[in-house]
N, C-alpha and C positions, 0 to 999 in steps of 0.2 A: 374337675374334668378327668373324667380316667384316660387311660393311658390308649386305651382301641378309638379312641374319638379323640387323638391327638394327629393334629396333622403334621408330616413335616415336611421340612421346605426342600424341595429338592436343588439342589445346583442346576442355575440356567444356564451356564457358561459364559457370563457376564462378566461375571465377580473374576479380577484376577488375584492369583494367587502371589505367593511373597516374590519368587522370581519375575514376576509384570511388573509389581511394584518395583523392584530394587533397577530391573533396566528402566524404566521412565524416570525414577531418579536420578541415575546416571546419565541421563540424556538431559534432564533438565539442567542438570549442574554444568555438562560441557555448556549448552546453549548460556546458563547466566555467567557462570564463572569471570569469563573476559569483559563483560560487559560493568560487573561488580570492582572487576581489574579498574577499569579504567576511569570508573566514577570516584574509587575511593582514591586511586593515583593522581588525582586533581590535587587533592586536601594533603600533597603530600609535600616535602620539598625532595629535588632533587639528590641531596646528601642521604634521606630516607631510604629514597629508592636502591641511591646507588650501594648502601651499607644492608639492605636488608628486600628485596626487591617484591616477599610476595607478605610483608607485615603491615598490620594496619597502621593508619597514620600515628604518630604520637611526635611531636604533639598535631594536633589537626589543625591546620594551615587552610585560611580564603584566600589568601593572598592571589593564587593563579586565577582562579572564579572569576575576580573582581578585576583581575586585570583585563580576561577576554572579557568581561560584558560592558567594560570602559571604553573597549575599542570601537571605533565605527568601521573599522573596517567588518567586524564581525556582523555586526545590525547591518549594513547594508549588502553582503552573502546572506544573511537572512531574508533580508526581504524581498531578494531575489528569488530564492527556492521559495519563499510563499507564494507571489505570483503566479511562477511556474506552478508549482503545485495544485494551486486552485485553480486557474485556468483550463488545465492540462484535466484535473476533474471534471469540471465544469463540460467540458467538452465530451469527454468520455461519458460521462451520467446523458448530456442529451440526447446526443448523435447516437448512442448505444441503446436508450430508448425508444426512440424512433424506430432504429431498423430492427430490434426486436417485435416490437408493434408490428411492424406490415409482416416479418417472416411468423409469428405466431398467428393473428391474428384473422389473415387474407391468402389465399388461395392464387396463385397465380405461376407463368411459366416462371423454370428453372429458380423455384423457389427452394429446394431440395439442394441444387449447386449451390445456391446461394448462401446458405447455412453451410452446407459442405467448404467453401471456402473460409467462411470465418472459424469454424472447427481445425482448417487446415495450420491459421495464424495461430493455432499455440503450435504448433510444432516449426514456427517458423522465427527464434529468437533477434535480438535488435544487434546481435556480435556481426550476425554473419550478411546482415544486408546495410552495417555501418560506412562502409567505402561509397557502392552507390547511393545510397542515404546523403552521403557527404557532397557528394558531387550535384546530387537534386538541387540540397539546401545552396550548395554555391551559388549555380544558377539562378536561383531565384532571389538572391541578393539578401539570404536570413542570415550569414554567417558573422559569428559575435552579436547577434542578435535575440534576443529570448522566446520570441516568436519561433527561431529556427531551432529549440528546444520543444515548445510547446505542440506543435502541431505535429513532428515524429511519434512525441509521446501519444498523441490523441490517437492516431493511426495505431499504433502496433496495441492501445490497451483497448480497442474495439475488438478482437475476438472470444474475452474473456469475459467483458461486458455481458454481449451478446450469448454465449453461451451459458449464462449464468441466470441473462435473466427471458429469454424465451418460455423457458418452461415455469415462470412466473405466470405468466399472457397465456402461457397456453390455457394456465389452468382458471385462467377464471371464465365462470360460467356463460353459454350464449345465451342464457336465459335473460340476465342482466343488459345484456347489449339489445338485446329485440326489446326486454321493458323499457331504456333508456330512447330509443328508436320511434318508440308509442307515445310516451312523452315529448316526441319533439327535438331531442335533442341531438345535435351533428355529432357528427365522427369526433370532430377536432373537440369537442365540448366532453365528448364521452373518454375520450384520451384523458384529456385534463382532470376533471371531475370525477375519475370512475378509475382510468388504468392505473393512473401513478397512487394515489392511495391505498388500491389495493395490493399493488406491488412493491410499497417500499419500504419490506425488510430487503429484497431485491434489489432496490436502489440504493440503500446503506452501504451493502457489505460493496457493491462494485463501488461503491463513493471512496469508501474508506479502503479499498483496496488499490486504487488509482493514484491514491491521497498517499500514502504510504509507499507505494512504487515508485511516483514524481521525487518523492522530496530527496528517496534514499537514490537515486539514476545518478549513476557517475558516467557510464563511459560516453554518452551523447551530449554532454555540455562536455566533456572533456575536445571532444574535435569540432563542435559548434563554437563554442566563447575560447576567447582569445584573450578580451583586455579584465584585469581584476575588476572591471568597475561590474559585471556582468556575472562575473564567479556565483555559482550558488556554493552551496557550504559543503557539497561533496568534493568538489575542485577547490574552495578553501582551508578545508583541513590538511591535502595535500599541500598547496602554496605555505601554511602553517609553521607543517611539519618540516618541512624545507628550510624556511628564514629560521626557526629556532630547533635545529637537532639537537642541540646541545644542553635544551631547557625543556629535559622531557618534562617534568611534572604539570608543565604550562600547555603541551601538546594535549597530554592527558585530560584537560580542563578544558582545552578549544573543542577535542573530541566528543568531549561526556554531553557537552552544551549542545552539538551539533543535532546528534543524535537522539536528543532528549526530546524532542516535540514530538518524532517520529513513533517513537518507545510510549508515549504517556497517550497520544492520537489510540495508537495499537490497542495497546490495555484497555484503556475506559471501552473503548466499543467490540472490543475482543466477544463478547456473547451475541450482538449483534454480526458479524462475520458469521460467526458457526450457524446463526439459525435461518441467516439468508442464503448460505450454502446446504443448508438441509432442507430448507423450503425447496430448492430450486433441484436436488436429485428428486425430491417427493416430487415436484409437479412432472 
């Protein structure tokens, strides 16, 4: 091939250059750094720590591991923030379906406020309406109950839902809905059978974004749950950290555990996240 019939590639401004690379390095290092801290400060003993505080284990110690996953006190903080967790999904994935449905969907008044208002709920975080929050949940007798976690959580993670997956429904074609129609088939049949499969990269990333928000929510079980029996594991690591300040290595080990479901959830569907939130600017 000579050299006049050689194409060359011009720069898209995609490609970054060595300075891109070196700060997302450095970003990613702060992000693991602490978190490497604290998995490897499990395997550690406290004499390690306290003689050398940022060296790897040597020698490398289960001992703390084995003693939180012995405990029940740990298993049943666990199986607390499970329920929650999935519940508190569960809820958000339906109910967030649904009223994406009719505001994409259906035509009707102050359907425009309507969406206006759940676009309003991300600017509206769970810090600053926790006092009256508290006082509802009194009222209604959920206090120390996980019910009066789960149902806060359902509310405030409907405008993220909603925002996320409208433009899912929006986009799928009316051509599908009149053929389904022709056939016979209802509303509620064509929801079932037709919306949710074709929107659920849609419903992944709000599943696993709900899933992930539940498990890690410290400050609303912090003023809801009262008795240990009830703690999920963001109020357990604190309780923890508390009865043993003195036995960091074993804190380190209640924390890495803690955290670990939420971290490994994250990962494995980390491409689903990204491609349900790029579905959903595209539609």
């Amino acid at each position: 091939m000579s050299a006049s019939t050689t194409i060359s590639r011009k720069p898209t401004g995609r490609d970054g250059g060595p300075v891109t690379y070196f700060v997302a390095l450095l970003l990613v290092g702060v992000c693991v750094a602490p978190v490497v801290y604290i998995v490897l400060g499990g395997f550690r003993t406290n004499a390690q720590i306290t003689t050398d505080p940022a060296a790897l284990p040597d020698p490398w110690v289960g001992v703390n591991y084995m003693a939180v996953l012995k405990s029940s006190v740990f298993w049943g903080e666990f199986a607390n923030s499970l329920i929650v967790a999935l519940a508190s999904t569960a809820g958000i994935v339906a109910l967030g379906l649904m009223v994406s449905f009719v505001i994409a969907r259906y035509d009707f008044r102050f359907k425009g406020a309507m969406y206006s208002l759940f676009a309003a709920g991300l600017m509206f975080p769970m810090v600053i309406a926790i006092t009256p929050l508290y006082l509802v949940i009194k009222d209604l007798g959920l206090v120390d109950n996980l019910l009066g976690v789960i149902v806060p959580q359902i509310a405030f993670g409907l405008p993220t839902t909603v925002i996320i997956l409208v433009p899912f429904l929006r986009a799928i074609p009316n051509e599908i809905e009149e053929a389904a129609a022709l056939d016979g088939m209802s509303r509620l049949g064509f929801f079932f059978r037709m919306v949710i499969p074709l929107s659920l990269p849609g419903v992944v990333t709000v599943g696993i974004l709900a899933f992930v928000g539940s498990w890690n929510n410290y400050l609303l079980p912090l003023y809801v749950l009262n008795s240990q029996a009830n703690f999920t594991l963001p109020l357990g690591v604190q309780v923890f950290s508390s009865q043993y300040s003195t036995d960091t290595a074993k804190v380190l080990a209640f924390t890495s555990l803690a955290m670990l479901p939420a971290l490994v959830f994250f990962s494995v569907f980390e491409k689903r996240i990204v491609g349900g939130l790029t579905g959903a600017v595209k539609g």
